[in-house]
C-alpha positions as a Markdown table, in Angstrom:
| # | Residue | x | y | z |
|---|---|---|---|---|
| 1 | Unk | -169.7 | -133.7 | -37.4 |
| 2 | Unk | -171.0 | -135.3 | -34.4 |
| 3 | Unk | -169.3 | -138.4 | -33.1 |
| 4 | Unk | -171.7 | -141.0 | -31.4 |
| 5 | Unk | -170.4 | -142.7 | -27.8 |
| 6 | Unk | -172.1 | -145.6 | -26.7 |
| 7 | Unk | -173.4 | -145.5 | -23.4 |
| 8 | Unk | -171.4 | -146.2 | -20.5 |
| 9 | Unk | -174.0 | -148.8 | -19.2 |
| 10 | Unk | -175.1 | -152.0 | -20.6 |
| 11 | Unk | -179.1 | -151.6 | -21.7 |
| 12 | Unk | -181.6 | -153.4 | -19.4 |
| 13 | Unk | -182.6 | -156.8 | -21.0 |
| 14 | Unk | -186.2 | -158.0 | -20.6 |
| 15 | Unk | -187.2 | -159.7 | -17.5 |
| 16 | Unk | -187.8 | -163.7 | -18.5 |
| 17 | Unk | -189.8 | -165.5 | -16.6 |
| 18 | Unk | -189.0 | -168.1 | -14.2 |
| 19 | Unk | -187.9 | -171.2 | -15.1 |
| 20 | Unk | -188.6 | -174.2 | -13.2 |
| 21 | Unk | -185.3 | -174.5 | -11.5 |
| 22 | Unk | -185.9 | -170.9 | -10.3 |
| 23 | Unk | -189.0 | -171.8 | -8.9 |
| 24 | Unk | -187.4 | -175.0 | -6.6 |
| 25 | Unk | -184.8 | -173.0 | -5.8 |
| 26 | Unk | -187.2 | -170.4 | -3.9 |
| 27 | Unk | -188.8 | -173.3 | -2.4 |
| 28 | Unk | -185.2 | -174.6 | -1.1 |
| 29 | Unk | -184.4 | -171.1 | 0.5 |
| 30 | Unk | -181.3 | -171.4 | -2.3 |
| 31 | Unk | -182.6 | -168.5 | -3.8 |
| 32 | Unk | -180.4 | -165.3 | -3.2 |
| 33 | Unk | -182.1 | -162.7 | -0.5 |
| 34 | Unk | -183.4 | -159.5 | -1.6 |
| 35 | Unk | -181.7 | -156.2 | -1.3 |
| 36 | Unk | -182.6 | -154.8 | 2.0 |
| 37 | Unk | -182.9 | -151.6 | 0.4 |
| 38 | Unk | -185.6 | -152.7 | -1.3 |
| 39 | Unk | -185.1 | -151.4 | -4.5 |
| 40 | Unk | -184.8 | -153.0 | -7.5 |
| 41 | Unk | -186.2 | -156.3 | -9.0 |
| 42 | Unk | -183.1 | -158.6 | -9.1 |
| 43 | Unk | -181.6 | -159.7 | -5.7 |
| 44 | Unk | -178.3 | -158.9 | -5.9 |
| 45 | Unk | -178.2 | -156.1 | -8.2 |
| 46 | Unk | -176.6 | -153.3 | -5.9 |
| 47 | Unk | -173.2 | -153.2 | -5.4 |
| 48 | Unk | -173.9 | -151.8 | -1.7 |
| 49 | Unk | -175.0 | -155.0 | -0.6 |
| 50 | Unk | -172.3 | -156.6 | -1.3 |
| 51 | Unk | -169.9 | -156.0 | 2.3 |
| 52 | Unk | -172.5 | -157.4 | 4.3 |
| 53 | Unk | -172.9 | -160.7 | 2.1 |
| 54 | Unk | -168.8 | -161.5 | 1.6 |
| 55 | Unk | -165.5 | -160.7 | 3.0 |
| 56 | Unk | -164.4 | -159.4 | -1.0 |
| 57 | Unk | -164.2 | -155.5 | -1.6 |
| 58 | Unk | -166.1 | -154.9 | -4.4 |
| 59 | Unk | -166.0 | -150.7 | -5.0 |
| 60 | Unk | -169.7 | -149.1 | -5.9 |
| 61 | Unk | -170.2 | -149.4 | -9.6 |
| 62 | Unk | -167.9 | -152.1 | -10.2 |
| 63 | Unk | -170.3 | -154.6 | -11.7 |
| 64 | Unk | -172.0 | -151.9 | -14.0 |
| 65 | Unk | -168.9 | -150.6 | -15.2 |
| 66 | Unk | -167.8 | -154.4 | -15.9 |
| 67 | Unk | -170.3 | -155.0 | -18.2 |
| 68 | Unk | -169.0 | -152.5 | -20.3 |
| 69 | Unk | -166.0 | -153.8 | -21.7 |
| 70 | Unk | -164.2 | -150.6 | -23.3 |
| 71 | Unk | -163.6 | -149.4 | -19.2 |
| 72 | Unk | -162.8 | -153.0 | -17.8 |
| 73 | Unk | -159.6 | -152.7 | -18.7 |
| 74 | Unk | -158.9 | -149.0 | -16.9 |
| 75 | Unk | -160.3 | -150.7 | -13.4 |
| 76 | Unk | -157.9 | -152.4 | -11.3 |
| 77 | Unk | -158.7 | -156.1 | -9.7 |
| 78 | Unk | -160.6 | -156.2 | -6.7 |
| 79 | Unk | -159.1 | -157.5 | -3.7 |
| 80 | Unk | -159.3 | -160.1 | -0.7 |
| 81 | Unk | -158.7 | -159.2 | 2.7 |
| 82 | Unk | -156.7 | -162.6 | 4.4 |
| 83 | Unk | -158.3 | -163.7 | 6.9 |
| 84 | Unk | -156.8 | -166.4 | 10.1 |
| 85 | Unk | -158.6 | -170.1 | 9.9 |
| 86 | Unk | -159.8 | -170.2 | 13.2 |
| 87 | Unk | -161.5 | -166.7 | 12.4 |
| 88 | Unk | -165.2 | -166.8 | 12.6 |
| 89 | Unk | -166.7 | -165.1 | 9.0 |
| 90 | Unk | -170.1 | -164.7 | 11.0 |
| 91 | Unk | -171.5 | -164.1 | 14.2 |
| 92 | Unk | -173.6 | -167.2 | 15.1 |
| 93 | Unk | -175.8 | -164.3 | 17.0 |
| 94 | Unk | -175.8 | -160.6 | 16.7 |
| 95 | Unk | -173.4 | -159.0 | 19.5 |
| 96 | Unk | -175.7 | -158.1 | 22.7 |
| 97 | Unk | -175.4 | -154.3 | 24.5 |
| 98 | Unk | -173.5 | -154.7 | 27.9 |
| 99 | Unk | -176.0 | -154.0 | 30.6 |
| 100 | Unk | -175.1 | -151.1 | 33.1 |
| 101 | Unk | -175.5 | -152.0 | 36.7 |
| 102 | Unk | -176.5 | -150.2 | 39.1 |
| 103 | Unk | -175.3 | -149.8 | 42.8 |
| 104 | Unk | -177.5 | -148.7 | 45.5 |
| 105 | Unk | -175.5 | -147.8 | 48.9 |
| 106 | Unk | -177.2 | -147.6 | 51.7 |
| 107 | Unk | -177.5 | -144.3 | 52.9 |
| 108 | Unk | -175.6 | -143.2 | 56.1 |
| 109 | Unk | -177.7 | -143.0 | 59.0 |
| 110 | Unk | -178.4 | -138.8 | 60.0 |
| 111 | Unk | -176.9 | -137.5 | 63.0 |
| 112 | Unk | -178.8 | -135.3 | 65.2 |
| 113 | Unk | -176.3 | -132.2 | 65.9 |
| 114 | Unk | -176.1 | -130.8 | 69.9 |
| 115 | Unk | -178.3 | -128.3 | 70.4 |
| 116 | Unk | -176.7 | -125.1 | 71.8 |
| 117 | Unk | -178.4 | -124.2 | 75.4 |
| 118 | Unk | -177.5 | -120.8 | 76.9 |
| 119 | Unk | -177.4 | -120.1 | 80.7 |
| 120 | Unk | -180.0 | -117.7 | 81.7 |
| 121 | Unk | -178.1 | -115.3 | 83.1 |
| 122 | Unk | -177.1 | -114.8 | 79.4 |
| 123 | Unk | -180.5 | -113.4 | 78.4 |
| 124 | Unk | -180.8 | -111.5 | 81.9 |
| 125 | Unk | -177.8 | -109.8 | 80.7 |
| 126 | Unk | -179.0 | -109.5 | 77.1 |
| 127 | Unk | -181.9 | -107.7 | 78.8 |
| 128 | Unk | -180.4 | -105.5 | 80.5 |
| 129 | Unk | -178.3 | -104.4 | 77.9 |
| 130 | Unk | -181.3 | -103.8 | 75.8 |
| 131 | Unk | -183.2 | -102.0 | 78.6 |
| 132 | Unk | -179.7 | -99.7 | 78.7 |
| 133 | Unk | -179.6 | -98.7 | 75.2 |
| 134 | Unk | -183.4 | -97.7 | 75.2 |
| 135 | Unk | -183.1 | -95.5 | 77.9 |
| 136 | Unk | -179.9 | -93.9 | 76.9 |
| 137 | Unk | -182.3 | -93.4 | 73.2 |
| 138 | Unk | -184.8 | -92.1 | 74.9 |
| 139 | Unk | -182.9 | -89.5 | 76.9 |
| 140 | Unk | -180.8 | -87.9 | 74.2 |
| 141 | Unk | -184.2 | -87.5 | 72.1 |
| 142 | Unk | -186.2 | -86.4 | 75.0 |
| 143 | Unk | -183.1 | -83.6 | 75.7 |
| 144 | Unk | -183.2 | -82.8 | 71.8 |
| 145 | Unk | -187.2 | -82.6 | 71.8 |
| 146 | Unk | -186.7 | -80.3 | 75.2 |
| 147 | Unk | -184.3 | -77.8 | 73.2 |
| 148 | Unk | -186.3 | -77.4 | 69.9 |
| 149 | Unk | -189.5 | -76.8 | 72.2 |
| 150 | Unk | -187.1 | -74.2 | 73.7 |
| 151 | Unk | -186.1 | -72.7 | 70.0 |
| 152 | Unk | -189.8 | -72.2 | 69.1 |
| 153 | Unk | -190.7 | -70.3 | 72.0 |
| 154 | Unk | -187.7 | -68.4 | 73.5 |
| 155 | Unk | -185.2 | -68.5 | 70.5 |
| 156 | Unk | -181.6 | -68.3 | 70.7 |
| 157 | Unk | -180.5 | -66.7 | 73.0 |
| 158 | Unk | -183.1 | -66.8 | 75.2 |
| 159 | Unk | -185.6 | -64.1 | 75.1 |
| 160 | Unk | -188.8 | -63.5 | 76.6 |
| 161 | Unk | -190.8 | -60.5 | 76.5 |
| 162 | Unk | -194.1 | -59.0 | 78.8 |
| 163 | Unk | -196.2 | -55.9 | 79.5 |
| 164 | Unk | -197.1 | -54.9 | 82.8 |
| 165 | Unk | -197.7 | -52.0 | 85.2 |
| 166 | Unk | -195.7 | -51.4 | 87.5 |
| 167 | Unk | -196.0 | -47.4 | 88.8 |
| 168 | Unk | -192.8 | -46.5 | 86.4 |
| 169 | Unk | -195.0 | -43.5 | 85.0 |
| 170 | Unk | -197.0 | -46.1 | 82.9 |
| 171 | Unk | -200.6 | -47.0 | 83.0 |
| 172 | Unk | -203.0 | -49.5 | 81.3 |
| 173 | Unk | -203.4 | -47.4 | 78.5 |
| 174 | Unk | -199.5 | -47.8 | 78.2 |
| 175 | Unk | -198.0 | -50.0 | 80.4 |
| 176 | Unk | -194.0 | -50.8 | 80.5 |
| 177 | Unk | -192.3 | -53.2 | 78.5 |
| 178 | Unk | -189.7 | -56.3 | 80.0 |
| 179 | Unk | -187.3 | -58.2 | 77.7 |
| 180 | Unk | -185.5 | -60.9 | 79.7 |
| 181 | Unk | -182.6 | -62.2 | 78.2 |
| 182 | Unk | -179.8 | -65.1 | 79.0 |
| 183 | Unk | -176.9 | -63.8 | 76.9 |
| 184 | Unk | -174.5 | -66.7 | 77.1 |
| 185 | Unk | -175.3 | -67.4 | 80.7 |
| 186 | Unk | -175.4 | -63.4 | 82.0 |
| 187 | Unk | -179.1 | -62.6 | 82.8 |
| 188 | Unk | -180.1 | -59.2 | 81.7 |
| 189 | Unk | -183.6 | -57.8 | 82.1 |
| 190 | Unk | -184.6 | -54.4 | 80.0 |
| 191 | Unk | -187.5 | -52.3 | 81.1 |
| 192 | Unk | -189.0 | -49.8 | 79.1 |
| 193 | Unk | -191.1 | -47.4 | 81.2 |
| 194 | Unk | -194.8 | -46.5 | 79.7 |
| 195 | Unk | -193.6 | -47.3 | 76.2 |
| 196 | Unk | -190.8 | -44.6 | 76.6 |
| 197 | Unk | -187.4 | -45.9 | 75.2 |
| 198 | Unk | -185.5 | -42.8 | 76.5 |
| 199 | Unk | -186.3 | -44.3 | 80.3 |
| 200 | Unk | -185.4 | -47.3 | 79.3 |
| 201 | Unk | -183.4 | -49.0 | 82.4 |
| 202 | Unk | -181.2 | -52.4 | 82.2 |
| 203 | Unk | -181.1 | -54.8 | 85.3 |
| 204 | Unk | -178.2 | -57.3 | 85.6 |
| 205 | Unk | -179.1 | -60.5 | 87.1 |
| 206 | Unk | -176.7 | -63.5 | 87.9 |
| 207 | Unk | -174.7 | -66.1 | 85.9 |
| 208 | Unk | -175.6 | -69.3 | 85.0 |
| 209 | Unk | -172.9 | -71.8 | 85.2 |
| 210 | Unk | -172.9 | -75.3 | 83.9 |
| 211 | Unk | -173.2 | -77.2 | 80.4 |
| 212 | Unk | -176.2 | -75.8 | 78.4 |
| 213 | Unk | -176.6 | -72.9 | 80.9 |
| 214 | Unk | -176.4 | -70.6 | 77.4 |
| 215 | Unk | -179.6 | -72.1 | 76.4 |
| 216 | Unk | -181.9 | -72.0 | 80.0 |
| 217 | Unk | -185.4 | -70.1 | 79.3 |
| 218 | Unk | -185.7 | -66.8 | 81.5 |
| 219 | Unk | -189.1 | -65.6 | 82.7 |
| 220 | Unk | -190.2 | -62.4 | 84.7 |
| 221 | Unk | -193.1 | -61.9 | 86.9 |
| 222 | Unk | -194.1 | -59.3 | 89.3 |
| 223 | Unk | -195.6 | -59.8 | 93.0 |
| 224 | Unk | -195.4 | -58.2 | 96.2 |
| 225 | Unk | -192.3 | -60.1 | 97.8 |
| 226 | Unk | -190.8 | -57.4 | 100.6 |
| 227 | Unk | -194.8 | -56.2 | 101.3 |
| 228 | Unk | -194.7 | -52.9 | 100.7 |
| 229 | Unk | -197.7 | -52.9 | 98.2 |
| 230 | Unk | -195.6 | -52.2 | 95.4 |
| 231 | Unk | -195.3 | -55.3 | 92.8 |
| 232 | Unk | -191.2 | -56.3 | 92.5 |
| 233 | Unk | -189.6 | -57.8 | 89.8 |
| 234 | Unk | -189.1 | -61.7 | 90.0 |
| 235 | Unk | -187.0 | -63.6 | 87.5 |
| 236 | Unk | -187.6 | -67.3 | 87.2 |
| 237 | Unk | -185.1 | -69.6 | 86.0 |
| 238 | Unk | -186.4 | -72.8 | 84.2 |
| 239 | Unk | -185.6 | -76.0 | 85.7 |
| 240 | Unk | -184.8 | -74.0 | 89.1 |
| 241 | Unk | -186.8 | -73.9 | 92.4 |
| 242 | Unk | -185.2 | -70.2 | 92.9 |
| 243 | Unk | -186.5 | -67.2 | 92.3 |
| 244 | Unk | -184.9 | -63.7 | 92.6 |
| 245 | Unk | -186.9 | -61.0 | 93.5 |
| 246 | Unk | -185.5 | -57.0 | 93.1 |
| 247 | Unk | -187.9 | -55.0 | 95.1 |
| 248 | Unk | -189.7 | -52.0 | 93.8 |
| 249 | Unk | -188.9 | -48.2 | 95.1 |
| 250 | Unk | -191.8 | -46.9 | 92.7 |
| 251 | Unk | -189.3 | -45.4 | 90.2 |
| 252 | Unk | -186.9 | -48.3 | 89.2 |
| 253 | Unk | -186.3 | -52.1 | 90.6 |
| 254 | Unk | -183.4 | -52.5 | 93.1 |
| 255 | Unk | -180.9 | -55.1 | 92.4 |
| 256 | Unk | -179.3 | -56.8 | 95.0 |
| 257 | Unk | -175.9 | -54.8 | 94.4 |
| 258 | Unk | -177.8 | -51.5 | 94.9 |
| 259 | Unk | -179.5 | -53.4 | 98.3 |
| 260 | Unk | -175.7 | -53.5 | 99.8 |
């Protein structure tokens, strides 16, 4: 069996019409505002309004629930903040932002810094240096360009080869063969009569001194330097306005030993 509650909320009666005290009342501004929420038909009738209209704490629901008399009695008394006498209930005007101010300072005037002047020996020095540098660059790659010339033609050590004939039993058809060599400074040239490596003779020449001597190109030519006819053997050393000639006695060059 079902037991019926009544409902925690009084029905909603049936709007009257206005009376004619309602009516002058409007006209009087007596009349209670609307709700600003504007909901609703009664002014009044929501229980959020009501901290903005009075100082008394009325909690959400508390009218509703008063109608109903079986919870009125569960609902503690609402109650009334004190307030001093010479306590304003109202603002006689809404409170007013505080206006920022702002302060313009006047901007410090610019100083112009010193400008740095040089003495112009400075950039005569600054020159020279520079003019220094570049030709101590340029001679260390010119001197490196120099040597791996060297390397692709003579190789190390230093060798250069030639035919000629020189009346060592040899001929056009087979002339003799030179090798001219700077073995760590010593100067050693190798003829090879006609072809004919079992004639072959050696000829010492002198030493080169000095840094980098090891790597000096060695040439041979042959003229006619005593003027016996006969074409001697000359050796040329690069980079050297002397020549040293070993004179011809038509079967083997003389070094200057053997000339003593």
């Amino acid at each position: 069996m079902t037991k019926n509650y009544e409902p925690p909320f009084t029905p909603a009666t049936k709007r009257r019409s206005a009376t004619a005290e309602d009516l002058a009342a409007r006209r009087t501004d007596d009349y209670p505002p609307a709700s600003r929420h504007r909901v609703g038909h009664t002014p009044g009738l929501h229980g959020e309004d009501a901290p903005d209209e009075s100082q008394e704490i009325i909690r959400p629901g508390l009218r509703t629930i008063r109608a109903n008399r079986e919870y009125s009695k569960s609902i503690p008394p609402t109650r009334t903040i004190p307030q001093a006498e010479d306590e304003e209930q109202d603002y006689p005007e809404p409170p007013r932002r505080a206006k920022t101010s702002s302060i313009y300072r006047e901007a410090a005037p610019t100083r112009r810094l010193k400008r740095t002047r040089f003495h112009w020996l400075v950039f005569v020095g600054i020159g020279l240096f520079i003019m220094i540098v570049g030709w101590l660059s340029f001679s260390a790659l010119s001197s490196w360009y120099n040597t791996w010339q060297d390397d692709m033609h003579y190789g190390r050590p230093r060798t250069y080869q030639v035919d000629a004939v020189v009346g060592h039993g040899d001929s056009a058809a087979n002339p003799s063969h030179f090798i001219a060599v700077n073995l760590n400074g010593q100067i050693l040239v190798i003829e090879v009569p006609g072809g004919n490596p079992s004639k072959a003779q050696s000829y010492i020449g002198p030493r080169l001194f000095g840094a980098g001597s090891d790597l000096t190109p060695i040439t041979v030519s042959f003229e006619d330097c005593d003027g016996n006819g006969d074409p001697d053997l000359i050796i040329h050393i690069q980079g050297s306005d002397k020549l040293i000639c070993f004179p011809n006695n038509g079967k083997i060059f003389v070094t200057q030993q053997q000339q003593h």
